[in-house]
Backbone and ligand atoms as CSV (ligand in chain L), in Angstrom:
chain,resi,resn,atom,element,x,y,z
A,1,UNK,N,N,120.878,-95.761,-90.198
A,1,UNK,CA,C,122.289,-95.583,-89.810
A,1,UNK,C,C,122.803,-94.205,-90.210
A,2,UNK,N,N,122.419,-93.625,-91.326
A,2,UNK,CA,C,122.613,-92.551,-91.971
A,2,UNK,C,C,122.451,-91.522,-91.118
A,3,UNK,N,N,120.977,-91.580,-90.576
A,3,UNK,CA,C,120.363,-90.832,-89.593
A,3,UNK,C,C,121.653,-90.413,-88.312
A,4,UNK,N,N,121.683,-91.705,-88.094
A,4,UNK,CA,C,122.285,-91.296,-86.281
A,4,UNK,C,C,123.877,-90.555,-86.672
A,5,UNK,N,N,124.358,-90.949,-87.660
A,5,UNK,CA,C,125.384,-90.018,-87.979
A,5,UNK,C,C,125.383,-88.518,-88.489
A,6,UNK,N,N,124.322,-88.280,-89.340
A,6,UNK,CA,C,123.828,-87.039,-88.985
A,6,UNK,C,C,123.454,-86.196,-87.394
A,7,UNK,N,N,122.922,-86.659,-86.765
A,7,UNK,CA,C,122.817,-86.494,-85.805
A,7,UNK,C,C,124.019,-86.292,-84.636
A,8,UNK,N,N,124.607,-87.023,-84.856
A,8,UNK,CA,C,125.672,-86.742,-84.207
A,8,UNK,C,C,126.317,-85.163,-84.655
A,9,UNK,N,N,126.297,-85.283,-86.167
A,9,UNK,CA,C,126.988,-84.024,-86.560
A,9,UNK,C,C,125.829,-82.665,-86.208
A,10,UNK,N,N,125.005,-83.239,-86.132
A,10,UNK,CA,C,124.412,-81.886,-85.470
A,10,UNK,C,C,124.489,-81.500,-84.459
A,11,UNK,N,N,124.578,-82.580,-83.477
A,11,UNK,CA,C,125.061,-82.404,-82.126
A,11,UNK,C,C,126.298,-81.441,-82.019
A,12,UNK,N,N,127.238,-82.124,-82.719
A,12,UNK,CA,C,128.480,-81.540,-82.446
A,12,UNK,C,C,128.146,-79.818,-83.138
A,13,UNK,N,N,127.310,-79.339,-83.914
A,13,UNK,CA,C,127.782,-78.394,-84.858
A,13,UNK,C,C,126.780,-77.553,-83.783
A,14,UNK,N,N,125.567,-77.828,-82.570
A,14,UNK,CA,C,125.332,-77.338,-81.944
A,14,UNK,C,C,125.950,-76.694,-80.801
A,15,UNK,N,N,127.260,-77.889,-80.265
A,15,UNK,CA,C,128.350,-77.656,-79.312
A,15,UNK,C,C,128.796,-76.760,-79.820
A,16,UNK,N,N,129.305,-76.778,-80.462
A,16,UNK,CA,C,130.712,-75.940,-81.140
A,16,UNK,C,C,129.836,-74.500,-80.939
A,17,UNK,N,N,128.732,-74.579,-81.993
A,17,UNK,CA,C,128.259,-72.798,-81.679
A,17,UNK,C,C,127.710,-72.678,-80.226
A,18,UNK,N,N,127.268,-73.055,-79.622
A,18,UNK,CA,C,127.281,-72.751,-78.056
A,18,UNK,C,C,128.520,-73.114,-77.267
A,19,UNK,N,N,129.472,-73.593,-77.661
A,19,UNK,CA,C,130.249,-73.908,-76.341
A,19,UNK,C,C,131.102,-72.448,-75.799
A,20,UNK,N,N,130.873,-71.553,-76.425
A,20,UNK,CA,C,131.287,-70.756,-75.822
A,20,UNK,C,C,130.868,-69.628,-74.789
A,21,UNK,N,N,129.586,-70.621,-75.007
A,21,UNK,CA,C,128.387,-69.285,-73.736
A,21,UNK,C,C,128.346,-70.004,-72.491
A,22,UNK,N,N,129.261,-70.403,-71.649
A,22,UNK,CA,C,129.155,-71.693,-70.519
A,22,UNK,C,C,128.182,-70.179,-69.323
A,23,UNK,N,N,129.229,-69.554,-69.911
A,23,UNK,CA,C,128.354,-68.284,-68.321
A,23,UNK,C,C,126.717,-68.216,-69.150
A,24,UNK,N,N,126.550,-68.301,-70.082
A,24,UNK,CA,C,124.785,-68.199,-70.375
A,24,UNK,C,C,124.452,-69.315,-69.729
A,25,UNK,N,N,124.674,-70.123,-69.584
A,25,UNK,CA,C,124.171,-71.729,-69.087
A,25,UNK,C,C,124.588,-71.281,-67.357
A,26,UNK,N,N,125.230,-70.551,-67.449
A,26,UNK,CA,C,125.439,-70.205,-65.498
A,26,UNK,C,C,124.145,-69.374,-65.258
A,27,UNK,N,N,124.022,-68.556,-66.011
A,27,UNK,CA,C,122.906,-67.295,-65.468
A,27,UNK,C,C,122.097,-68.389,-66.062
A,28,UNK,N,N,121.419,-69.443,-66.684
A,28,UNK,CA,C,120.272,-69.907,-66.961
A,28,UNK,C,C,120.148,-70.902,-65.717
A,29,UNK,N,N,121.316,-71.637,-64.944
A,29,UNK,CA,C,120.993,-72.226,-63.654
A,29,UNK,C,C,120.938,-71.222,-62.825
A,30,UNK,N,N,121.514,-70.268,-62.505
A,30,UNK,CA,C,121.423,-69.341,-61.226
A,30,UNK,C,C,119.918,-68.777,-61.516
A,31,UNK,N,N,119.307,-68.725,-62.491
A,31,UNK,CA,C,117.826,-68.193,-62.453
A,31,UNK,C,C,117.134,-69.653,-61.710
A,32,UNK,N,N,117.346,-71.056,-62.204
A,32,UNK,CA,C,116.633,-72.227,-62.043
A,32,UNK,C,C,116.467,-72.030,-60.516
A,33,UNK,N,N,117.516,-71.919,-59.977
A,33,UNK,CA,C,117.903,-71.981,-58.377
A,33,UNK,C,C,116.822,-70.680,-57.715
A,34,UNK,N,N,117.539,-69.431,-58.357
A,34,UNK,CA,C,116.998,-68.391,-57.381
A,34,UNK,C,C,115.224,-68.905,-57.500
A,35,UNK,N,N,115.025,-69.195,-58.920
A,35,UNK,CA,C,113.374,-69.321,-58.749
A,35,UNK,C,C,112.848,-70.586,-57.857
A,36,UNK,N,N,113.640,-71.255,-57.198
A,36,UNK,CA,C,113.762,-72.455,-56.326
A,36,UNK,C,C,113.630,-71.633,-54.596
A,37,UNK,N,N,114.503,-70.940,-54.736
A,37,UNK,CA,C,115.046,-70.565,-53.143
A,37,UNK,C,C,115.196,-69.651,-52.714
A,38,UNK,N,N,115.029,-68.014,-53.806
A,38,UNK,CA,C,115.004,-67.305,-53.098
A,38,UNK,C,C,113.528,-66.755,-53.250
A,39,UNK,N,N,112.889,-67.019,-54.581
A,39,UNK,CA,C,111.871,-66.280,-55.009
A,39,UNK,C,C,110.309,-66.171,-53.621
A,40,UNK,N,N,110.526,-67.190,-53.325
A,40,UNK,CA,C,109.809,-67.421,-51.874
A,40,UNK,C,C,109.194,-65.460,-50.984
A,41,UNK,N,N,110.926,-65.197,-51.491
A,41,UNK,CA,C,110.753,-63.973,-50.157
A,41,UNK,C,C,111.633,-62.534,-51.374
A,42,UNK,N,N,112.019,-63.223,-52.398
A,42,UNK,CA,C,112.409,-61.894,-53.452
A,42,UNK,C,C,111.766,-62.026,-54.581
A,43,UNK,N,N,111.282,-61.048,-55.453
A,43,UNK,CA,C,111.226,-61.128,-56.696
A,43,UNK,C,C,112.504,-61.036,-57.419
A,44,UNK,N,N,112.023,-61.608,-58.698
A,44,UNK,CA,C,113.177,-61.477,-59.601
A,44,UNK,C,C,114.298,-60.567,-59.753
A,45,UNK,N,N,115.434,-60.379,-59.709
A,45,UNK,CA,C,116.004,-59.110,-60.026
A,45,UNK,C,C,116.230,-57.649,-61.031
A,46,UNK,N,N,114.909,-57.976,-61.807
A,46,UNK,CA,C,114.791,-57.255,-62.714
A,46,UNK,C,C,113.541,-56.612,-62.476
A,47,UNK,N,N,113.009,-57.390,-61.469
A,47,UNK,CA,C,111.907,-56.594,-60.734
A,47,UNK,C,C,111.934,-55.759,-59.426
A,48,UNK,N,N,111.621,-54.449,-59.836
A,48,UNK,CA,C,111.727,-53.406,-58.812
A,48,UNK,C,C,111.044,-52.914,-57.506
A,49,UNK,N,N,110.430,-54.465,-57.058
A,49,UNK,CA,C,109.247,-54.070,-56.304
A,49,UNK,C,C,110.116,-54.938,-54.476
A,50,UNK,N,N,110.096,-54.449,-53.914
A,50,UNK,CA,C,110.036,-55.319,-52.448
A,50,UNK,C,C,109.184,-56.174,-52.349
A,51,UNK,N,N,109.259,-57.295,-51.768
A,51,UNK,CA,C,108.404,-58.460,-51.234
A,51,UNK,C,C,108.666,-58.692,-49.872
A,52,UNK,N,N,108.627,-59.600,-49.691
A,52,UNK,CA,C,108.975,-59.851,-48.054
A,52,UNK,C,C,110.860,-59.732,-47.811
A,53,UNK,N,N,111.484,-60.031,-48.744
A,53,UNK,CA,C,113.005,-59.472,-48.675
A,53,UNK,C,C,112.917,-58.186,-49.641
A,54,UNK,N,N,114.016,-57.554,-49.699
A,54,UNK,CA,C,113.955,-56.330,-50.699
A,54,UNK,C,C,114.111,-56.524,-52.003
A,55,UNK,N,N,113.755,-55.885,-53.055
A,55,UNK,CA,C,114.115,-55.862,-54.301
A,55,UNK,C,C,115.703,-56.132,-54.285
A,56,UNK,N,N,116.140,-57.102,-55.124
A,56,UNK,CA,C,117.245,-57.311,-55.434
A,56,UNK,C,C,117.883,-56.740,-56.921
A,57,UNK,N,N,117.302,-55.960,-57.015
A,57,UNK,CA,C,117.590,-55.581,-58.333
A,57,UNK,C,C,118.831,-54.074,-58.500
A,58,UNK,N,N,120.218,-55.039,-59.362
A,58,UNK,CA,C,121.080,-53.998,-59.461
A,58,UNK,C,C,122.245,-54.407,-57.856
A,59,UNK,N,N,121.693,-55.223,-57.493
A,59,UNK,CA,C,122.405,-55.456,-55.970
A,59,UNK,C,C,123.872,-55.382,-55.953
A,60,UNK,N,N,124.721,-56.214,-57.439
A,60,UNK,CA,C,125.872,-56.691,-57.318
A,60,UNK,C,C,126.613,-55.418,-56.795
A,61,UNK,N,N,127.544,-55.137,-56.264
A,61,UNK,CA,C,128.463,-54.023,-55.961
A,61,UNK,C,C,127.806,-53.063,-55.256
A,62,UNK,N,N,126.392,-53.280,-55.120
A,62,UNK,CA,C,125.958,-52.019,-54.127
A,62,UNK,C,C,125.786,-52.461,-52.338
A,63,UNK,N,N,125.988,-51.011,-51.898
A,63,UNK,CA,C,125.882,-51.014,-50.846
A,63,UNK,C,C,124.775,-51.699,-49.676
A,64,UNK,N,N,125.251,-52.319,-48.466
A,64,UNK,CA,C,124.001,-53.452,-48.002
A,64,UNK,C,C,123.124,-52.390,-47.476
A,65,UNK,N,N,121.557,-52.624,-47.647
A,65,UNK,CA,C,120.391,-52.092,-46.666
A,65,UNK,C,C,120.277,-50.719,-47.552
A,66,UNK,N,N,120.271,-50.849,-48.602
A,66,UNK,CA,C,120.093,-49.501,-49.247
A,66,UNK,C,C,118.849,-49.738,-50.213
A,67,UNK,N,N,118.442,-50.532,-50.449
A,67,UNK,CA,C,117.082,-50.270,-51.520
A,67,UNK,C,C,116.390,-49.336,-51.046
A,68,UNK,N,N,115.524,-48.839,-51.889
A,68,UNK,CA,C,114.268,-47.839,-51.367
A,68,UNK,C,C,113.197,-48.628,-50.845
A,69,UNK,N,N,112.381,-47.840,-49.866
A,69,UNK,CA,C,111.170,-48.369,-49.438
A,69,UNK,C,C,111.511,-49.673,-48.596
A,70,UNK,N,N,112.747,-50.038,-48.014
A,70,UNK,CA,C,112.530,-51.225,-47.556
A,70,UNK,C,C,112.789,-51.337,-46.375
A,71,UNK,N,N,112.326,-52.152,-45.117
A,71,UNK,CA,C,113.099,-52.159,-43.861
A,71,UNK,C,C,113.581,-52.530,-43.286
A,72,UNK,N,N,114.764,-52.594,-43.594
A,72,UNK,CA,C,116.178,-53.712,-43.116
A,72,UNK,C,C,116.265,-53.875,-41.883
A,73,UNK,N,N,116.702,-54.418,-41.621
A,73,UNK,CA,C,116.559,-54.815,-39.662
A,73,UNK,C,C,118.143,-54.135,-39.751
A,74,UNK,N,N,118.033,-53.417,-38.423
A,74,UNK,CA,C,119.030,-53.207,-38.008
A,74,UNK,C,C,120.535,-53.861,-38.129
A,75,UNK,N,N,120.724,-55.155,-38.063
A,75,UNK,CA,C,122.041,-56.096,-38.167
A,75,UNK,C,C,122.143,-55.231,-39.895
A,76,UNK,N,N,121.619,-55.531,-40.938
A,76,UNK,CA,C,121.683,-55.100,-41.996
A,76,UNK,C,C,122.188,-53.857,-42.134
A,77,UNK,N,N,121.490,-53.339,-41.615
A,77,UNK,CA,C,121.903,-51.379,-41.866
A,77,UNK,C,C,123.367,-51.485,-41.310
A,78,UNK,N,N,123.505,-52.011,-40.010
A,78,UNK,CA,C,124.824,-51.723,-39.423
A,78,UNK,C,C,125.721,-52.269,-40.108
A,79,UNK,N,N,125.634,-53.768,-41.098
A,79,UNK,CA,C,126.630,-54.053,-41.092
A,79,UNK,C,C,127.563,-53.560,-42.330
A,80,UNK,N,N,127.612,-52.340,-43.526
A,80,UNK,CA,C,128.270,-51.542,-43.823
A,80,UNK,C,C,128.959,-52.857,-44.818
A,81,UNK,N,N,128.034,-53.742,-45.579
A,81,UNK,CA,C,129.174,-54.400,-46.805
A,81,UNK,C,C,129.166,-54.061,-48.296
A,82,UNK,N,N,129.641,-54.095,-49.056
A,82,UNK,CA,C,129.289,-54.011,-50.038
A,82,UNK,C,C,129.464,-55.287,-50.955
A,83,UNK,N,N,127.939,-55.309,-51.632
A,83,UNK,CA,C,127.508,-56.823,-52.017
A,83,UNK,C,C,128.818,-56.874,-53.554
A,84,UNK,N,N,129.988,-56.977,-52.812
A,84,UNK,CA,C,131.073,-57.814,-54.179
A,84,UNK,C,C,130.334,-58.505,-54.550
A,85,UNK,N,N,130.804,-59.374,-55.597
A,85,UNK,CA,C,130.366,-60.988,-55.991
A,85,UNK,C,C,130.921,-61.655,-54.383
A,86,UNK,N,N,132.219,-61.805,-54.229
A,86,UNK,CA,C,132.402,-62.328,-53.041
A,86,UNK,C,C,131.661,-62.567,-52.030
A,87,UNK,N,N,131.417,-60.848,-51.125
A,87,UNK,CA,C,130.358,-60.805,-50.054
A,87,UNK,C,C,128.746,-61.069,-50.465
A,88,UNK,N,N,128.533,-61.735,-51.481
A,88,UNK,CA,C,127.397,-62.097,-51.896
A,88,UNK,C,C,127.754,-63.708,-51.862
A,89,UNK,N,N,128.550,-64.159,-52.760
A,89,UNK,CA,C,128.485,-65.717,-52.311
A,89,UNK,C,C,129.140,-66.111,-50.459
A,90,UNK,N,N,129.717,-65.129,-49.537
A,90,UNK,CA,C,129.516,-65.614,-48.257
A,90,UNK,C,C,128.213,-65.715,-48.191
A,91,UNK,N,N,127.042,-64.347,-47.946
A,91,UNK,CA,C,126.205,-63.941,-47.191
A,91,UNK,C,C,125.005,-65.206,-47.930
A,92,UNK,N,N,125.538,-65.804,-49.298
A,92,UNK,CA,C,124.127,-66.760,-49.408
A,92,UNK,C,C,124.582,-67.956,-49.370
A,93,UNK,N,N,125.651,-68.180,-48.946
A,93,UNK,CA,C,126.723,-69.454,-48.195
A,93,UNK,C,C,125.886,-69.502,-46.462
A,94,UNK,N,N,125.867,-68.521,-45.966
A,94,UNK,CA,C,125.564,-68.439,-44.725
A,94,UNK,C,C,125.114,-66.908,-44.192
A,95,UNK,N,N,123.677,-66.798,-43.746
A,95,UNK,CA,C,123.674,-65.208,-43.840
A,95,UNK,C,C,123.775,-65.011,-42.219
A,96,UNK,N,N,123.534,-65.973,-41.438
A,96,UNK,CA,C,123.421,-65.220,-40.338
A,96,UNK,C,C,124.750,-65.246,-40.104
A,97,UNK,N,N,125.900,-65.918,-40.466
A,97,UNK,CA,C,127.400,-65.879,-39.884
A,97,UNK,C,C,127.811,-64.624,-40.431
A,98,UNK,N,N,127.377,-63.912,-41.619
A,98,UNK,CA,C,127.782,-63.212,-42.718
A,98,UNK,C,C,127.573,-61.531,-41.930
A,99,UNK,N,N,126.121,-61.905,-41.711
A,99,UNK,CA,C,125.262,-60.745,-40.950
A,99,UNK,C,C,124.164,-61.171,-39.914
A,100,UNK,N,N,125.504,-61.097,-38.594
A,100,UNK,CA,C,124.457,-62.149,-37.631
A,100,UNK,C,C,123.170,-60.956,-37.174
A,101,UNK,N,N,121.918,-61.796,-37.018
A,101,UNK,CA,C,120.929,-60.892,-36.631
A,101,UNK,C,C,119.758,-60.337,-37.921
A,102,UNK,N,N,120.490,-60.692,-39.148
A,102,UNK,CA,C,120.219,-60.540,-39.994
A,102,UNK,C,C,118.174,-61.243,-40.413
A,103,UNK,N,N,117.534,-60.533,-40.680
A,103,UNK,CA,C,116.275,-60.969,-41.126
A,103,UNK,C,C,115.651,-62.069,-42.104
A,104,UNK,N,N,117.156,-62.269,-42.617
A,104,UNK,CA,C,117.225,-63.482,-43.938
A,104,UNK,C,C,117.536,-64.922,-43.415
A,105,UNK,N,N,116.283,-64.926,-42.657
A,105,UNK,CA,C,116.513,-66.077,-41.945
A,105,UNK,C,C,116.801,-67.753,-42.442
A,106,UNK,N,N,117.880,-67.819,-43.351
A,106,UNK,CA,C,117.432,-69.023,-44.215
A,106,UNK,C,C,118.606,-70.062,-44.126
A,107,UNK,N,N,118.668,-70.909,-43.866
A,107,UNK,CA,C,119.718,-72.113,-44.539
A,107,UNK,C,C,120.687,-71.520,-45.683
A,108,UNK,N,N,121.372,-71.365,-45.544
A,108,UNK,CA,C,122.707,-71.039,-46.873
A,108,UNK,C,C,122.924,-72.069,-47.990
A,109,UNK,N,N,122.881,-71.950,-48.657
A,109,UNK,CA,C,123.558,-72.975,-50.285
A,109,UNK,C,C,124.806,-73.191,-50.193
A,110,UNK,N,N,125.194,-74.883,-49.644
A,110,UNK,CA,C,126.673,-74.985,-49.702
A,110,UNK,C,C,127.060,-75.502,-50.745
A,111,UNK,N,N,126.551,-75.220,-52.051
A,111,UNK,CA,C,127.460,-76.164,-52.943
A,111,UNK,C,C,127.852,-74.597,-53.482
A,112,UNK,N,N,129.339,-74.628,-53.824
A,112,UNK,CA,C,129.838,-73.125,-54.562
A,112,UNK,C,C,129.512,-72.614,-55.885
A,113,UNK,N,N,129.238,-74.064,-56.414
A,113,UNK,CA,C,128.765,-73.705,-58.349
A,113,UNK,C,C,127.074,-73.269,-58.187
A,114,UNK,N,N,126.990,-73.291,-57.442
A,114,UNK,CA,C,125.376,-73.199,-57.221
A,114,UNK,C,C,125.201,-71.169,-56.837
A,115,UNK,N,N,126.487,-71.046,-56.063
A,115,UNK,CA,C,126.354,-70.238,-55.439
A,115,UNK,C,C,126.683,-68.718,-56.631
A,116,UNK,N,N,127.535,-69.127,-57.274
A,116,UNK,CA,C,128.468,-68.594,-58.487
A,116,UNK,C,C,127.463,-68.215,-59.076
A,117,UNK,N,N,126.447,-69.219,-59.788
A,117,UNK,CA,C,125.187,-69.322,-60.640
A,117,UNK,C,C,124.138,-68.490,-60.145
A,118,UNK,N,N,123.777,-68.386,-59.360
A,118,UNK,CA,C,122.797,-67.444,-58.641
A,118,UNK,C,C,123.706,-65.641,-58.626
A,119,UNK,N,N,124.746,-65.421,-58.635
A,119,UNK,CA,C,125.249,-64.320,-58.341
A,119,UNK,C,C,125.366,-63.850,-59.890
A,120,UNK,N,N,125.498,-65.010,-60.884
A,120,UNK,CA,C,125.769,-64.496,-62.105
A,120,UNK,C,C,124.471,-63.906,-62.751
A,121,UNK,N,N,123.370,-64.723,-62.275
A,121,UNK,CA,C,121.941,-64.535,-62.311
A,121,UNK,C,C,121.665,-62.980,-62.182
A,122,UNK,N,N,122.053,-62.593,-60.798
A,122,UNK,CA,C,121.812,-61.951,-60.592
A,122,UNK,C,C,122.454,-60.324,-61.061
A,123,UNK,N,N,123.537,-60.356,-61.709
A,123,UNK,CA,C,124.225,-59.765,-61.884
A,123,UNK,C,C,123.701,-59.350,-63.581
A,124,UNK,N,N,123.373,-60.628,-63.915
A,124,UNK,CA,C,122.578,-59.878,-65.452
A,124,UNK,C,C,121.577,-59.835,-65.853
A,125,UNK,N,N,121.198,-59.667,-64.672
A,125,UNK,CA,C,119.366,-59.354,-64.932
A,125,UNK,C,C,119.271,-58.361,-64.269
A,126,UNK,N,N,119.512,-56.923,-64.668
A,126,UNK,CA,C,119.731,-56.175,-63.969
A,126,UNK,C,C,118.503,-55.148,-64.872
A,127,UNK,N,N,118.043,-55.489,-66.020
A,127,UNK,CA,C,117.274,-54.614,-66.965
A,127,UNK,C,C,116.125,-55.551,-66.919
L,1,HEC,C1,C,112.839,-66.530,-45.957
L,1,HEC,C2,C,112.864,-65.399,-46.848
L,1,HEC,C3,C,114.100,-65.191,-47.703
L,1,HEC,C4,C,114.665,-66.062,-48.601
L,1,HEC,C5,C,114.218,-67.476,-48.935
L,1,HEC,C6,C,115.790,-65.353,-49.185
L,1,HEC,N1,N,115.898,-64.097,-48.650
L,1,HEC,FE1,FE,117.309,-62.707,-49.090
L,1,HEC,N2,N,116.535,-61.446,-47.730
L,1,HEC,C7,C,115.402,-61.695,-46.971
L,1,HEC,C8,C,115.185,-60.596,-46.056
L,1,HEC,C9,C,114.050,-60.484,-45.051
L,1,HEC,C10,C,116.241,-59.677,-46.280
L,1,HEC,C11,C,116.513,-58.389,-45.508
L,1,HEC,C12,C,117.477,-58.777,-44.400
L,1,HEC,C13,C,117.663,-57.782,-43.281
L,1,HEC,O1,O,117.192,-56.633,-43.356
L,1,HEC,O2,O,118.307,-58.204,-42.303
L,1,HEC,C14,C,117.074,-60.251,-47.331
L,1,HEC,C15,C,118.223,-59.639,-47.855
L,1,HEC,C16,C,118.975,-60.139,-48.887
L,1,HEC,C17,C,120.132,-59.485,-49.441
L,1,HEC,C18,C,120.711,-58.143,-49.016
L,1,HEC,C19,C,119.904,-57.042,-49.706
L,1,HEC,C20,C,120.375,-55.615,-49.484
L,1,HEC,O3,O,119.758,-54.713,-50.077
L,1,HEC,O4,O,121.337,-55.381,-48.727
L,1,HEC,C21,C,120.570,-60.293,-50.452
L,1,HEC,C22,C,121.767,-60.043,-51.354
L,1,HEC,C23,C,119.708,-61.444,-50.503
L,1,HEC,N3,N,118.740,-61.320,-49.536
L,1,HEC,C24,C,119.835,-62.490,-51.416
L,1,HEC,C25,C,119.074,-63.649,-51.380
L,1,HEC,C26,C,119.268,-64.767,-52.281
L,1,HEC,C27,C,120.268,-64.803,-53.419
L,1,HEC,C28,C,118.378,-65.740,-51.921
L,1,HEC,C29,C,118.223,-67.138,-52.478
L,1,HEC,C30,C,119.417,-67.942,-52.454
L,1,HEC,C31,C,117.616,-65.216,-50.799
L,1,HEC,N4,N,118.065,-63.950,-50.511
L,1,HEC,C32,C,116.622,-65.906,-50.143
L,1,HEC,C33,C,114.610,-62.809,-47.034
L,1,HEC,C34,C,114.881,-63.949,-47.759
């Protein structure tokens, strides 16, 4: 009996010192996911290499169709966005509505916490 009340207090004394990292627990699902759904056709974002989509690395706020070495299909080049957080959770909400013509030929992620999580992912894994 002793036990499980200890336990409890450890529980809680674990909450308490983590409850304030909820965005670490976001970038630790937005990695779960991207390594689910996007990794297929990107590497990681901390990796600088193209795969079959471009290096995503450093993406948040930069300009679309700009990595090095890569070859964006035309819809891309033309379409002139810059990857906000925003225009990043449309374009992986839905890419061809986002950037019709677009090469990222994929089903979009409609749940929004999902979507949040992957952008936060991506946003700090930038080293
Ligand atoms: C089926 C392969 C595939 C999957 C899966 C995929 N992508 Fe892509 N992605 C691409 C390709 C190809 C491009 C280049 C598109 C173009 O040039 O039209 C791209 C481009 C992008 C861009 C724009 C890059 C730039 O430099 O402008 C972002 C952002 C992006 N993908 C994010 C994601 C995320 C996040 C996921 C997972 C939720 C994902 N992608 C899943 C193939 C994929």
């Amino acid at each position: 009996m002793k036990k499980c009340v200890m336990t409890i207090i450890v529980v809680t004394i674990v909450t308490a010192a983590f409850g304030g990292s909820v965005r670490a627990q976001d970038v630790d699902n937005g990695k779960k996911i991207f390594m689910k759904l996007c990794i297929a056709c990107h590497y990681p974002p901390n990796d600088e290499r193209n795969w079959f989509g471009p290096s995503l690395h450093g993406i948040v706020n930069r300009r679309s169709a700009q990595y090095k070495d890569y070859s964006y299909s035309a819809a891309m080049k033309n379409s002139n966005i810059i990857w906000t957080e925003e225009n990043l959770d449309k374009f992986i909400k839905s890419p061809d509505i986002t950037v019709p013509g677009t090469k990222m030929d994929c089903v979009g992620i409609s749940t929004p916490k999902d979507r949040a999580d992957i952008i936060s992912y991506l946003n700090d894994n930038v080293n």
